[in-house]
C-alpha positions as CSV (number, residue, x, y, z in Angstrom):
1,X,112.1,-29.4,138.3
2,X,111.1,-26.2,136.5
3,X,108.2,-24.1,137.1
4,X,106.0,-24.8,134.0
5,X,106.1,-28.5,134.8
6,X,105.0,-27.9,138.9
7,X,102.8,-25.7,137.2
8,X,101.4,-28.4,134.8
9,X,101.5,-31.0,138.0
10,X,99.3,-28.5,139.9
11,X,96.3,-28.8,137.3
12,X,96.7,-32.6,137.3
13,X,96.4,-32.7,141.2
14,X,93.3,-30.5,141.0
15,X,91.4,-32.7,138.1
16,X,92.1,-35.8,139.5
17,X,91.5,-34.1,143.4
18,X,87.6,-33.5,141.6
19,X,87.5,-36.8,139.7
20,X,88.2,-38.9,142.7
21,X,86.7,-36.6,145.5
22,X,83.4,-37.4,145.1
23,X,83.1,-40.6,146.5
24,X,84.5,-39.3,150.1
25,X,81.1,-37.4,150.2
26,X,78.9,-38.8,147.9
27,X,76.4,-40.0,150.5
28,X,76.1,-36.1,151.5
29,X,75.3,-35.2,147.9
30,X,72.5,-38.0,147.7
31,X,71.3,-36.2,150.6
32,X,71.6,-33.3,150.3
33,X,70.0,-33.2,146.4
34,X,67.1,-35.6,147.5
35,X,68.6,-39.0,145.6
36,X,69.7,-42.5,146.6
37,X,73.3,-43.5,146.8
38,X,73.3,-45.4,143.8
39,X,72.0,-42.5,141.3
40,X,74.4,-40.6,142.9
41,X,77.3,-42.9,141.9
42,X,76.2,-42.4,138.2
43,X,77.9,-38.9,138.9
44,X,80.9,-41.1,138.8
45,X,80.6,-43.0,136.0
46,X,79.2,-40.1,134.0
47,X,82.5,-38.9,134.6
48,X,84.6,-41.5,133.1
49,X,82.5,-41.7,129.9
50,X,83.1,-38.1,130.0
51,X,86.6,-38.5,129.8
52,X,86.2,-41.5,127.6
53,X,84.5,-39.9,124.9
54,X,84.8,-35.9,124.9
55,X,88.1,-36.0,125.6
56,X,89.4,-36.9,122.3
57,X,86.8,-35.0,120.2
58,X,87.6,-31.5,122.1
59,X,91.6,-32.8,121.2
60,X,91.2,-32.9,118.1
61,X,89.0,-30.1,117.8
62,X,91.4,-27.8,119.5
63,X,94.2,-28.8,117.7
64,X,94.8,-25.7,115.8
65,X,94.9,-23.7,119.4
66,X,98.0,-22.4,121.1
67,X,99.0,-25.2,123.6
68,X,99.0,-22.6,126.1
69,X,95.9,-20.9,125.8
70,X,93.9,-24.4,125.1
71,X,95.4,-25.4,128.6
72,X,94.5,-22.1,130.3
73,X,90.8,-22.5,128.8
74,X,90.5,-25.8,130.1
75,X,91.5,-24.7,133.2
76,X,88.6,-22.0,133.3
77,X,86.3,-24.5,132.7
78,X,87.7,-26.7,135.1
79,X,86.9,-24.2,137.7
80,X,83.8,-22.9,136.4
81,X,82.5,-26.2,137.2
82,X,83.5,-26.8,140.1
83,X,81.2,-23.3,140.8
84,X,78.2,-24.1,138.9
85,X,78.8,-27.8,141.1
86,X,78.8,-26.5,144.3
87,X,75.6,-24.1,143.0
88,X,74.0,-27.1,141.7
89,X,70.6,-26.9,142.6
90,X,69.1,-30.4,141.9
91,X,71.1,-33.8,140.5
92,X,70.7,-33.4,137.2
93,X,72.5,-29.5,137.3
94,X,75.6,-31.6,139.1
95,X,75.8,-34.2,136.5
96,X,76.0,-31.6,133.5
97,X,78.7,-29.6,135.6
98,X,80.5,-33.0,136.0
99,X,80.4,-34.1,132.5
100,X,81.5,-30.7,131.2
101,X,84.8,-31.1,133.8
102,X,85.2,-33.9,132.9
103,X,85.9,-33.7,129.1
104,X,88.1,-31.0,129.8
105,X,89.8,-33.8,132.2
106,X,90.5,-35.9,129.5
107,X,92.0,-33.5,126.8
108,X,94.1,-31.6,130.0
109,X,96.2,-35.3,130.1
110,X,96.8,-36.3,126.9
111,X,97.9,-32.3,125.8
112,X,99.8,-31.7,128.9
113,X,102.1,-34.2,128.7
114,X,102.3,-33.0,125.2
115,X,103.4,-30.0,126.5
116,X,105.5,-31.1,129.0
117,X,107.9,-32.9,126.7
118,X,108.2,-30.3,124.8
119,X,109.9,-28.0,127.2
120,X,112.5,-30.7,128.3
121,X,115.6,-32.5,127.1
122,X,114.7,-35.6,125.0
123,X,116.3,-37.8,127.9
124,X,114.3,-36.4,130.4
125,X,111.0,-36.5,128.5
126,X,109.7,-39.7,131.0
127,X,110.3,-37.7,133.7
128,X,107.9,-35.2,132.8
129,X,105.3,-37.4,131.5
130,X,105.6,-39.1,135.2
131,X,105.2,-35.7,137.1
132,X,101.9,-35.0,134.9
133,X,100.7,-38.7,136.2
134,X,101.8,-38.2,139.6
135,X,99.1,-35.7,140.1
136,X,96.4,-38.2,139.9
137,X,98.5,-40.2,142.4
138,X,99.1,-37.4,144.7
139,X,95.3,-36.6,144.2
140,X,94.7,-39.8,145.8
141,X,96.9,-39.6,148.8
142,X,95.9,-35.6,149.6
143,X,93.8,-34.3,147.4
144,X,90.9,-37.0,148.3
145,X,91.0,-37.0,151.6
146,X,91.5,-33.0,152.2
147,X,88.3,-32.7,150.0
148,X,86.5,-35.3,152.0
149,X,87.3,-33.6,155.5
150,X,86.2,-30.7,153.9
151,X,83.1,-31.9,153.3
152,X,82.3,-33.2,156.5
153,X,83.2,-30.5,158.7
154,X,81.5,-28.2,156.2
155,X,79.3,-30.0,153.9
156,X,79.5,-30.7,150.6
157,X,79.1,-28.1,148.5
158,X,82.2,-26.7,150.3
159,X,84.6,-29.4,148.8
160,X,83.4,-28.1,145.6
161,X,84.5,-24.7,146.6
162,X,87.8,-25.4,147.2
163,X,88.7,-27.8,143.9
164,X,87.5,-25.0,142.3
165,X,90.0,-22.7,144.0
166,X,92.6,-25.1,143.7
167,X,91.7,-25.5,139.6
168,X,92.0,-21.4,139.7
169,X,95.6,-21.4,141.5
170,X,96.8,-23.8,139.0
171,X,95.2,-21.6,136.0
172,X,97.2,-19.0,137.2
173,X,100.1,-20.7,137.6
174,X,100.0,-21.9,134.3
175,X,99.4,-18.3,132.5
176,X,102.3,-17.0,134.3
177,X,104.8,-19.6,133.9
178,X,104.2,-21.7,131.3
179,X,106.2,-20.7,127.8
180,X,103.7,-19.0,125.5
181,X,105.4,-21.3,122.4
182,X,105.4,-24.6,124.4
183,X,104.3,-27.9,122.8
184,X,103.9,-25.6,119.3
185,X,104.6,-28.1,117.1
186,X,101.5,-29.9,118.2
187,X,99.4,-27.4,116.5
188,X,101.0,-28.2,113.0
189,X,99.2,-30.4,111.2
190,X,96.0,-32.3,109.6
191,X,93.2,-34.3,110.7
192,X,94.2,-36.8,108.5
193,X,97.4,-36.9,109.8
194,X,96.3,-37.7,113.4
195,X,94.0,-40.3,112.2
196,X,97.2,-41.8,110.0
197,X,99.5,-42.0,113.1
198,X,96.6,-43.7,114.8
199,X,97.8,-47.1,112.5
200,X,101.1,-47.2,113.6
201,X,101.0,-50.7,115.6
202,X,103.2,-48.9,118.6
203,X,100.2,-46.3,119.5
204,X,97.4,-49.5,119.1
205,X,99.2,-52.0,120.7
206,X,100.4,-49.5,123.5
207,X,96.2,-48.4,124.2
208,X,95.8,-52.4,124.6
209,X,98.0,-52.4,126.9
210,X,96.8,-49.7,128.9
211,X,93.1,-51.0,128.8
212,X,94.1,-54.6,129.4
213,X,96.5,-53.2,132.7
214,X,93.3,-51.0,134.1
215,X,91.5,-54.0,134.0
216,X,93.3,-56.3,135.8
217,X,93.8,-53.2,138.4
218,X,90.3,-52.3,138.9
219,X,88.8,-55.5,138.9
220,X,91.0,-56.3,142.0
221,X,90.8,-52.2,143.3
222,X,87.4,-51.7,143.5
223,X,87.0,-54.4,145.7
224,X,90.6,-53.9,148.0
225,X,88.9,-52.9,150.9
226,X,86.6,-55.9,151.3
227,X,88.7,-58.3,150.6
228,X,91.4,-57.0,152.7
229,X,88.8,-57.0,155.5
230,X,87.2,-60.3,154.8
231,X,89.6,-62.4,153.4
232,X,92.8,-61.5,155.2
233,X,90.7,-60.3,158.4
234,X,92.9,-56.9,158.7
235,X,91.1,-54.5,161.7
236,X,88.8,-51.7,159.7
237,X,91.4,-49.4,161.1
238,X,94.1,-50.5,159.6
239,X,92.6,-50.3,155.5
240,X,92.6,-47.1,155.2
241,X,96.1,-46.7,156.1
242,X,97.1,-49.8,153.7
243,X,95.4,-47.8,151.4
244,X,97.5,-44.7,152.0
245,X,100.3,-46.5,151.5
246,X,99.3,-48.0,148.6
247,X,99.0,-44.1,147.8
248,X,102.6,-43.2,148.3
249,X,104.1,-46.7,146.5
250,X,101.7,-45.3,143.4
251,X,103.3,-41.9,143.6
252,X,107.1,-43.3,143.8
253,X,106.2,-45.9,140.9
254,X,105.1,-42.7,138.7
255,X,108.5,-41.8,139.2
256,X,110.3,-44.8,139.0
257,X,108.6,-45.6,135.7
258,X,109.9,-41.9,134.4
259,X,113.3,-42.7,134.8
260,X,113.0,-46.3,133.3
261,X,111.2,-44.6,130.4
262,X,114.3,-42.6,130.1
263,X,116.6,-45.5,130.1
264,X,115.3,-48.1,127.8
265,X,111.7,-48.1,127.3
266,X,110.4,-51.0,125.6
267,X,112.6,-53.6,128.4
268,X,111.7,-51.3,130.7
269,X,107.6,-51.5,130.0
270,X,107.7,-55.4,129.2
271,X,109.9,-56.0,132.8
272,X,107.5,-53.8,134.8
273,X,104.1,-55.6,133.2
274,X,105.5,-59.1,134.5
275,X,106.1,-57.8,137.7
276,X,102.7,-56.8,137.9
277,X,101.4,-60.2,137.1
278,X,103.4,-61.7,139.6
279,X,102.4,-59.4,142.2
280,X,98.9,-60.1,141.2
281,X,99.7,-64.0,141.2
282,X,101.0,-63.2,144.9
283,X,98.1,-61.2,145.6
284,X,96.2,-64.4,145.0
285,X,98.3,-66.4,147.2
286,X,98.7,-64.2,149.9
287,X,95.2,-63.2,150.5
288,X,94.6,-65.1,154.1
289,X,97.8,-63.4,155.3
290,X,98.0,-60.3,156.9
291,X,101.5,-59.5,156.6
292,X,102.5,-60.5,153.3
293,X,99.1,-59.3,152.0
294,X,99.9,-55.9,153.3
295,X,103.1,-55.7,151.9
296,X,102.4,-56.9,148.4
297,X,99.4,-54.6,147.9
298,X,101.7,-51.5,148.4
299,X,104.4,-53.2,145.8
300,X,101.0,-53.2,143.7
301,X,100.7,-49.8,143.8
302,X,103.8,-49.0,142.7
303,X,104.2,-51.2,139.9
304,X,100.3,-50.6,139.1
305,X,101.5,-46.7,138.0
306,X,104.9,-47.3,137.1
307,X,104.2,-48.5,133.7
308,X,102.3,-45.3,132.7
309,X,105.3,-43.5,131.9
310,X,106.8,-45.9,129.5
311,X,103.5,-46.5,127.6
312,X,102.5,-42.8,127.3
313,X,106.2,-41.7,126.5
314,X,105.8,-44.7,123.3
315,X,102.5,-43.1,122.1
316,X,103.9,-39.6,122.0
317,X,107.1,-41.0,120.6
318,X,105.1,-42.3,117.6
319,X,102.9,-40.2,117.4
320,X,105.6,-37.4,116.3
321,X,103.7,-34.1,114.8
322,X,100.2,-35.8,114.9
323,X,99.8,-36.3,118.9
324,X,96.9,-34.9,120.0
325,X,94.3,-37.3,118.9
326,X,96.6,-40.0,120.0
327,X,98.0,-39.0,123.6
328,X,93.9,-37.7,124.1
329,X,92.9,-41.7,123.6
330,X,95.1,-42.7,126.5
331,X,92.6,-41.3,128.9
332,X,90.1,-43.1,127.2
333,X,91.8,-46.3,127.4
334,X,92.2,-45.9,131.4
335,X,88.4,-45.0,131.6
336,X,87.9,-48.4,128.9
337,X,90.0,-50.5,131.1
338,X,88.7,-48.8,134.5
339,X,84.8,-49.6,133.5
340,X,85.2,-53.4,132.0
341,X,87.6,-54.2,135.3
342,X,84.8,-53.5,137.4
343,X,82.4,-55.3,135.5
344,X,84.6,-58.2,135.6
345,X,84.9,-58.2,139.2
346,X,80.9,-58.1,140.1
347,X,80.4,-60.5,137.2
348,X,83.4,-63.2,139.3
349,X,81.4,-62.0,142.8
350,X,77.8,-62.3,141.5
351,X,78.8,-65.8,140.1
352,X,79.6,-67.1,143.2
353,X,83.5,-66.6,143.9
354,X,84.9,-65.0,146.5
355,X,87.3,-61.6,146.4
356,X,90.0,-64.1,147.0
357,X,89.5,-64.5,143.5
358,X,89.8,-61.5,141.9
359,X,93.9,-61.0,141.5
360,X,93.3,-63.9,138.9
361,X,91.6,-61.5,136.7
362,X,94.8,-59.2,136.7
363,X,97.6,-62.3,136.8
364,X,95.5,-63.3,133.1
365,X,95.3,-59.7,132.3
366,X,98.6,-58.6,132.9
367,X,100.3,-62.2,130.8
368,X,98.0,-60.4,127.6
369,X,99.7,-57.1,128.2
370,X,103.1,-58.8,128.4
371,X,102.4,-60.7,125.4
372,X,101.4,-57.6,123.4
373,X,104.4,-55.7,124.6
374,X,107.1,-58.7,123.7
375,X,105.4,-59.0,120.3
376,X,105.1,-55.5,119.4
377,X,108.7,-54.9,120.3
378,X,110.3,-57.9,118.6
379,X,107.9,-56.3,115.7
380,X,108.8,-52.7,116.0
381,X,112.8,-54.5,116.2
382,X,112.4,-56.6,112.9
383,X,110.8,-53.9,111.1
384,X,113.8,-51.6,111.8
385,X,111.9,-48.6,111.6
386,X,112.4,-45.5,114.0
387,X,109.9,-42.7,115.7
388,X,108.9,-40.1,113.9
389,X,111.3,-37.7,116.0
390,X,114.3,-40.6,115.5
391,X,113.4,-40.5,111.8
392,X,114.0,-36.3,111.6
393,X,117.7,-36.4,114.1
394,X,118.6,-39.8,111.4
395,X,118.3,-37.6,108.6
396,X,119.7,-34.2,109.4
């Protein structure tokens, strides 16, 4: 594991530490800026649309940027946001320092793990897209709740603080170690060219995928914790550590999803989307018991992150030279899938089922993204064309 790539995993740890931190002390930042818990939880979603929808435009308007320096920028403002957050003054100051972060957040994914493939072997290019990932994993499991004590033993400006020192460490990391001339290539290139590769059925039917796989996940996610307190009956003290191992199973899916990524990718994605449904099938059956409810949540979490590897190593694989626009709309797809899951889930609570309910969302969910995988394999396979990068080795 090379330095450039813990370098690279750093900065992911610190942007999702600061997208995901917020809700460990967002009752302190109502307070403490004079609003009600609900406005403060638009500083949330303000963030995904963030991501969602600057992301890609500061891609693509970047693209002619060394890789290097566009990273190192991004970094700056990452951390320059975190200081004009903690500084913030009044709500509406916080929520322009979050939005800037957070489209800087979603062009830091989709061009590192540019960049990271570019500085490894072509087998081991799934690994490196899964240590990118595995920051927003390993956010979860330390980054979240380090923040949050943080911010209750000094308040909350002070978690600010110390994202923001943890976005300058991995800025510097980055300058030092990272290769001035990595992920070069995607600089080359045309507008037009990123909107062409765009149509290639592998890159549209691999975002469907993602946004139908965040979907079923967050419609059964947001509401984990209530269900696993009303429905199986688990003691309140026992959820959070459920939770933290449904952490750790993310973290080692990340990984495990590299590898497979590496091995054969299309079986490898289609396998671990049907495992998914029928974990979220035996989500739905297990529910009333502790035990096997337990168990199959932390199996969730891994095979929840394990496909992210596979599907982001397709898009960059047919993307070729034009990635940028494409590997910045994955991010977008999460935030897509992330926002309509939720909605799902209050729309099945408000109409009268229970959270019982809720892993049928993902079991119907997860059959589509299986569907759309088998067919656009068996497409990809009849049309007997290769990747971009295939299409270059073929011919020298």
């Amino acid at each position: 594991m090379s330095l450039p790539l813990l370098a690279l995993f750093l900065a992911a740890f610190a942007f999702g530490t600061a997208e995901f931190v917020i809700a460990g002390v967002l009752p302190d930042v109502a307070a403490g800026l004079g609003v009600t818990v609900p406005v403060a939880g638009y500083l949330i979603s303000g963030y995904a649309i963030g991501i969602a929808v600057g992301g890609p435009l500061l891609a693509v308007a970047s693209k002619k940027m060394s890789r290097k320096t566009l990273i190192i920028l991004l970094g700056a403002v990452f951390t320059l946001g975190q200081v004009f957050s903690a500084l913030a003054p009044n709500f509406e100051t916080l929520m322009l320092a979050r939005l800037l972060v957070s489209v800087v957040h979603g062009t830091y994914f989709g061009i590192a793990a540019i960049v990271a493939v570019s500085i490894v072997a072509p087998e081991k290019r799934g690994f490196a897209v899964a240590l990118i990932l595995s920051g927003l994993t390993v956010s979860n499991i330390l980054g979240v709740p380090g923040g949050t004590a943080i911010g209750n033993a000094l308040g909350w400006r002070a978690t600010f603080w110390a994202v923001g020192a943890l976005g300058l460490a991995a800025t510097l990391a980055i300058a030092i170690f990272l290769p001035a001339k990595a992920g070069a290539s995607a600089a080359i290139g045309s507008f037009r060219r990123e909107i062409k590769a765009l149509g290639r059925q592998q890159i549209v039917t691999s975002l469907i995928i993602v946004i139908l796989v965040m979907i079923g996940q967050y419609s059964l996610f947001t509401y984990i914790a209530p269900l696993l307190l009303q429905v199986t009956k688990l003691d309140p003290g026992v959820v959070p550590w459920i939770l933290l191992l449904y952490g750790v199973g993310s973290t080692i899916g990340v990984f495990i999803g590299g590898r497979l990524a590496d091995w054969k990718l299309m079986p490898s994605l289609i396998t671990i989307l049907t495992l998914q449904a029928m974990l979220f099938a035996g989500l739905y059956l297990a529910s009333p018991y502790a035990l096997p409810m337990a168990i199959l949540t932390v199996l969730w979490g891994g095979a929840n992150f394990a496909f992210g590897s596979p599907v982001q190593s397709r898009v960059l694989a047919w993307a070729g030279d034009a990635p940028n626009l494409a590997s910045a709309l994955i991010p977008t797809g999460f935030n897509i899938g992330i926002a309509i899951g939720a909605i799902l889930g209050a729309h099945l609570l408000e109409s009268g089922f229970g959270y019982a309910s809720l892993p049928l969302i993902g079991t119907v969910s997860l059959v589509l993204a299986v569907l759309v995988a088998i067919f656009s394999g068996v497409w990809e396979k009849r049309s007997g064309v290769l990747p971009p990068q295939s299409q270059a080795l073929a011919a020298e």
